[in-house]
BADOBA-46464 format. One record per residue (C-alpha): residue in three letters; z, x, y. Coordinates in Angstrom, 2 decimals, always signed. Example, Ala and Ser with C-alpha at 12.3 -4.5 7.8 and 13.67 -1.06 7.14 Angstrom:
2
ala | +7.80 | +12.30 | -4.50
ser | +7.14 | +13.67 | -1.06
***
This chain:
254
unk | -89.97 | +112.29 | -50.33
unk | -91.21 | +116.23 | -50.96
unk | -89.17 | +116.57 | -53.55
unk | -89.61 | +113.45 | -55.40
unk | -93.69 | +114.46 | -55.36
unk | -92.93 | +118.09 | -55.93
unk | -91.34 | +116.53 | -59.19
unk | -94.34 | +114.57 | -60.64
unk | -96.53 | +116.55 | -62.87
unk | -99.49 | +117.94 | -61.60
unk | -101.88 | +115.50 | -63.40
unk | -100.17 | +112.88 | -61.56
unk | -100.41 | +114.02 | -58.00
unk | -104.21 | +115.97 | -58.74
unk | -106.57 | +114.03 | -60.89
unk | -109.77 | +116.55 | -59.82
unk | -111.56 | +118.13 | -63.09
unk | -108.51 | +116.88 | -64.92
unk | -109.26 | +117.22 | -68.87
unk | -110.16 | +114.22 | -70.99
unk | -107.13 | +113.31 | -73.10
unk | -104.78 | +110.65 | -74.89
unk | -101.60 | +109.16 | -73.76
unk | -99.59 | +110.95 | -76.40
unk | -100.72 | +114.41 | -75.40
unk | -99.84 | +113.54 | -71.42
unk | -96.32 | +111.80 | -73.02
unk | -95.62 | +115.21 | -75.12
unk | -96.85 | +117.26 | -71.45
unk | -94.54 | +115.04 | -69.27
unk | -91.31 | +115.80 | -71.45
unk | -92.34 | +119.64 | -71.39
unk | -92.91 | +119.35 | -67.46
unk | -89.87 | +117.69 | -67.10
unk | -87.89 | +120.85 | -69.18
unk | -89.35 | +123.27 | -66.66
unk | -87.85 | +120.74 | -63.10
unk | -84.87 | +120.17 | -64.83
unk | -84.37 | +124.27 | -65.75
unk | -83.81 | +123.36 | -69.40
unk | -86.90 | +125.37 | -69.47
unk | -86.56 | +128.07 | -66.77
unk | -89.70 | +130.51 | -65.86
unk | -90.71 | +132.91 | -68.56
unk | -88.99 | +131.20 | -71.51
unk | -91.36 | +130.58 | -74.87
unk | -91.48 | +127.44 | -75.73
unk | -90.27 | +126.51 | -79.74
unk | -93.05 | +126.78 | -82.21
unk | -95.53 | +124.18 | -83.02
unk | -93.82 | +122.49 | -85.29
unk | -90.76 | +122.25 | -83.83
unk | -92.18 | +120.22 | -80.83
unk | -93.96 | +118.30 | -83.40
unk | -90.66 | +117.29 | -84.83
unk | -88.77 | +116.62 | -82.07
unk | -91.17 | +114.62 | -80.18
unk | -92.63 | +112.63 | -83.73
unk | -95.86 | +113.83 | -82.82
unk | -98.49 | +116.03 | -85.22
unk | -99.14 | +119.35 | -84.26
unk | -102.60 | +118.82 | -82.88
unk | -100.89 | +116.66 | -80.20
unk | -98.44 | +119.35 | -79.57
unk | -101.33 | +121.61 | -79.25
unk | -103.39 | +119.88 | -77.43
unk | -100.22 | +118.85 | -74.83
unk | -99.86 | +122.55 | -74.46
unk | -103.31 | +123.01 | -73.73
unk | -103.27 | +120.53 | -71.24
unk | -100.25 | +121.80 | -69.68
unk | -101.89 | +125.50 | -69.27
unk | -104.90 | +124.14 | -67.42
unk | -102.37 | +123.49 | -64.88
unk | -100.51 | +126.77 | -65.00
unk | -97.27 | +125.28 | -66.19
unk | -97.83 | +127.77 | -69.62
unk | -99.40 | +130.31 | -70.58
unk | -100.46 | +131.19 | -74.50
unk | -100.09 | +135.32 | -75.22
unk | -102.03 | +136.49 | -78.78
unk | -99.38 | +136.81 | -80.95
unk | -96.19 | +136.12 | -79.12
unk | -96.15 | +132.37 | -78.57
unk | -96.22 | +130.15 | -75.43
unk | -94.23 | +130.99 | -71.99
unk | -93.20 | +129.06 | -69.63
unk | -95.41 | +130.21 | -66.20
unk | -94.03 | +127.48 | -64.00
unk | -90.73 | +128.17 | -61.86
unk | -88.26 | +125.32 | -61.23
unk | -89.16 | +125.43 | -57.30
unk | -92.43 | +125.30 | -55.75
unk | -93.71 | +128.68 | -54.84
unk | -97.57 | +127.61 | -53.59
unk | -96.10 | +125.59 | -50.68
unk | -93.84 | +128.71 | -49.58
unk | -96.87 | +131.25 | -49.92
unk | -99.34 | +129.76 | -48.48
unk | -97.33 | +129.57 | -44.70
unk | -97.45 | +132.38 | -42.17
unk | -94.83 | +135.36 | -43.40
unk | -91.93 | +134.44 | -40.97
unk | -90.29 | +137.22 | -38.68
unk | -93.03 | +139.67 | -39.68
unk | -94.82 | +141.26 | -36.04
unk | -98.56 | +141.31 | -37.91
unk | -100.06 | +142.36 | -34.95
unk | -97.45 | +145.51 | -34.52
unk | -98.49 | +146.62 | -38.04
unk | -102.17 | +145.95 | -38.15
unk | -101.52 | +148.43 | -34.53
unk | -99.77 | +150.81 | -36.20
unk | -101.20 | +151.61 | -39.69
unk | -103.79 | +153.60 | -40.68
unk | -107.08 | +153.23 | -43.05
unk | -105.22 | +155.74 | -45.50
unk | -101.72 | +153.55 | -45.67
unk | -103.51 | +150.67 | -45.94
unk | -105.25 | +152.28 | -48.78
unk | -102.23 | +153.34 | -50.68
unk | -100.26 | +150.15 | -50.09
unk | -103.18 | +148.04 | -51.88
unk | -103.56 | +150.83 | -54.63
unk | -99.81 | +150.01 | -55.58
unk | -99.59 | +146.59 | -55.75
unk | -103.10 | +145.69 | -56.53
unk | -102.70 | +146.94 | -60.01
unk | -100.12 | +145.54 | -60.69
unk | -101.41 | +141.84 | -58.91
unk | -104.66 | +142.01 | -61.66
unk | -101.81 | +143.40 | -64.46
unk | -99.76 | +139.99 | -64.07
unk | -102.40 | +137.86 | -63.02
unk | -104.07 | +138.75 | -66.41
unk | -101.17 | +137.81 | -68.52
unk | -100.09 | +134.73 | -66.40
unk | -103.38 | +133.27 | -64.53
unk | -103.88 | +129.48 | -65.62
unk | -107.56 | +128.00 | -66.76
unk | -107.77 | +126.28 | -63.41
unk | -106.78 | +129.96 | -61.68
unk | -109.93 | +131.06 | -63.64
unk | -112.01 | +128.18 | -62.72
unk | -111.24 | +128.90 | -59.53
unk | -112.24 | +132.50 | -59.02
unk | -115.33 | +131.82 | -61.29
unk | -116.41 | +129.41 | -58.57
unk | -116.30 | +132.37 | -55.93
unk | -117.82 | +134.63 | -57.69
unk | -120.84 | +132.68 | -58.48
unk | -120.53 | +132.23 | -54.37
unk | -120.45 | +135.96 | -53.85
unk | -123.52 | +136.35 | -56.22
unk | -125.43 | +134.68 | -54.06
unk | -124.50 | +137.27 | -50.99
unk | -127.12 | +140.49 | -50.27
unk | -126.81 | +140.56 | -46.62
unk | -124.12 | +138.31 | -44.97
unk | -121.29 | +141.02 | -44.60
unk | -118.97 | +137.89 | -42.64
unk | -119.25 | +135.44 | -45.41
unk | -118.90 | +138.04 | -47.99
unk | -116.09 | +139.88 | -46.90
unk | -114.14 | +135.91 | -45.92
unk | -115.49 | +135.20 | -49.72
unk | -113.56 | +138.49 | -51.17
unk | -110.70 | +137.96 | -49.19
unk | -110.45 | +134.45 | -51.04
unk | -110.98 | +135.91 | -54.48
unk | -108.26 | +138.72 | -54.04
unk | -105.81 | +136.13 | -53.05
unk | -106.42 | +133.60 | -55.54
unk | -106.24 | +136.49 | -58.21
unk | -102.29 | +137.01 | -56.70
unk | -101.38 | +133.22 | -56.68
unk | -102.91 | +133.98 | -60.37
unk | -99.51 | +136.07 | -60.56
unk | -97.44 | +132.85 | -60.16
unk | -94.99 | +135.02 | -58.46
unk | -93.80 | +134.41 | -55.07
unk | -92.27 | +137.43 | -53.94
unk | -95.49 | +139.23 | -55.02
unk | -97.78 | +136.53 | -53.60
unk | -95.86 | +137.29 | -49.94
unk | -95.78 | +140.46 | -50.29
unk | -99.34 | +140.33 | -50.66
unk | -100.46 | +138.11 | -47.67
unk | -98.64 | +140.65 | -45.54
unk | -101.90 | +142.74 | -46.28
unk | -104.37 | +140.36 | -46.42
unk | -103.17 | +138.71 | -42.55
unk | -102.93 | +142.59 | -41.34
unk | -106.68 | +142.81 | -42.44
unk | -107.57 | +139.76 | -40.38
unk | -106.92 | +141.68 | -37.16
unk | -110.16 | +141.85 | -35.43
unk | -110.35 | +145.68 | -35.46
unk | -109.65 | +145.68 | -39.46
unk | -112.57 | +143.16 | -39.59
unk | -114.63 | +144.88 | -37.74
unk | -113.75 | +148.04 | -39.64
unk | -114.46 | +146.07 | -42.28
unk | -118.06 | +144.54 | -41.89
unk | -119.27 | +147.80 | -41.04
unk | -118.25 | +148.58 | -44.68
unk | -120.45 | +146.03 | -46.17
unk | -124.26 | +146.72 | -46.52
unk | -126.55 | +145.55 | -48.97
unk | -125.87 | +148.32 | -51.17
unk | -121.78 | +147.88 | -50.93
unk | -122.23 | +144.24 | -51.41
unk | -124.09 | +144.79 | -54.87
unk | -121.73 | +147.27 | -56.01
unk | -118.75 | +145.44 | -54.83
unk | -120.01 | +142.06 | -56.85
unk | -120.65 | +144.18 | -59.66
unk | -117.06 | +145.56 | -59.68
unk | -115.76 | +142.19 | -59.26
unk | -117.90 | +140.74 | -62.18
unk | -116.23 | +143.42 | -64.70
unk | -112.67 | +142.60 | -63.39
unk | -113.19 | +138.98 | -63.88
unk | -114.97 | +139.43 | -67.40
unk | -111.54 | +141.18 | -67.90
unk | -109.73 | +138.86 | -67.11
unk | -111.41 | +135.99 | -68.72
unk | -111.01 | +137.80 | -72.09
unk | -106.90 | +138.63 | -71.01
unk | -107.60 | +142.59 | -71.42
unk | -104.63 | +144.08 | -69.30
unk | -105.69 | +147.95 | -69.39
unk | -109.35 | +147.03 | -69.04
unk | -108.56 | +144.67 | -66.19
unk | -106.80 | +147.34 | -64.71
unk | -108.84 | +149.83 | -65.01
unk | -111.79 | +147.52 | -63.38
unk | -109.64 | +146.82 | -60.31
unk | -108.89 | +150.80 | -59.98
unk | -112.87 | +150.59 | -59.86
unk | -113.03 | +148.54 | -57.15
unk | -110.09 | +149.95 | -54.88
unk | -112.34 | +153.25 | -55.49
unk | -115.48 | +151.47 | -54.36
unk | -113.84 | +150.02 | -50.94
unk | -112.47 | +153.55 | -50.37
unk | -115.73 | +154.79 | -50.99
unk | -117.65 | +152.72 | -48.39
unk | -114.71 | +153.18 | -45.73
unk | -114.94 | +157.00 | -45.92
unk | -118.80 | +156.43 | -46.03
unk | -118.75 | +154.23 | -42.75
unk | -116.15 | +156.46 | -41.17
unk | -118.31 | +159.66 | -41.48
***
């Protein structure tokens, strides 16, 4: 029963904010989609040109186009400026598996163990290279998603508990933006390690009004960044932000 739903399309099993469009362009989606379950099209693979699926499926090329479109909205593809279409889907589901607890992992032994300044270093090594991916690979609904929180965040000056619970949820949904489950477990390894009461704690004490308006600030340029698919600039904007965090901790520390 799983795996029959996991092998719908998404549009099929999540009709929320789905995009407006004809039969043919869900027909010419559904034989892509299947491609990718079936591993004819495995993850990372670019797709034929244009009008090559245009051919093959007896459809123009703004049904093609507007298929693909359609399909990227739900992270199954991704379009790169002058290289063609990818496949950004793998064959097995990877949101189910990343979003449960990270198995044999003692969470509470590490969050006991580990200082500020390891902490610090781990997330200045893979958070780089989370907002490197994420910019290349991150679907329209991905973006839709972390536009949402950030308008959330904007609305924070004061409320260091909702803010920080509101960051947390942007950093993560800017990994699952990765579509890369070794990466996205990796990754919640941190972010459970910083739900340890002390980390919190350490945490909150981090965020006053001024932190939270230079924090939302720093967030704002990495998302403009990533909105316009600017790897080094998105980069460079989440270096920004680590340096910010640091900033504050050192700050609070003191």
């Amino acid at each position: 029963m799983m795996q029959r739903a996991l092998d719908l399309p998404p549009w099929e099993t999540d009709d929320s904010n789905q995009p407006l469009v004809k039969q043919p362009v869900k027909t010419v989606a559904a034989h892509i989609f299947g491609r990718v379950r079936s591993g004819a099209y495995s993850y990372g693979t670019r797709l034929p040109a244009e009008r090559e699926l245009a051919l093959e499926f007896s459809e123009s090329r703004n049904t093609v186009r507007q298929a693909l479109e359609f399909l990227e909205t739900y992270g199954v593809v991704a379009k790169r400026a002058g290289m063609g279409t990818f496949i950004t889907q793998r064959r097995s589901a990877t949101a189910s598996a990343s979003d449960d607890a990270p198995g044999m992992i003692n969470i509470t032994a590490i969050a006991e163990t580990v200082s500020p300044f390891e902490m610090n270093v781990a997330e200045s090594i893979i958070e780089p290279e989370i907002v490197r991916l994420a910019t290349i690979y991150m679907s329209m609904r991905d973006l839709a998603v972390l536009r949402a929180l950030l308008e959330e965040l904007d609305t924070i000056t004061a409320d260091a508990d909702r803010f920080a619970r509101l960051e947390k949820d942007f950093m993560m949904t800017l990994c699952r933006g990765t579509h890369n489950s070794a990466i996205i477990t990796m990754y919640r390894v941190l972010q459970e390690v910083r739900k340890q009461p002390h980390w919190c704690a350490e945490k909150k004490r981090t965020l006053t009004p001024d932190n939270i308006r230079e924090t939302r600030r720093a967030l704002r340029s990495l998302f403009t960044a990533l909105e316009r698919r600017n790897v080094d600039n998105a980069v460079e904007c989440m270096r920004l932000y680590l340096s910010t965090g640091q900033a504050a901790m050192i700050y609070a520390a003191s």
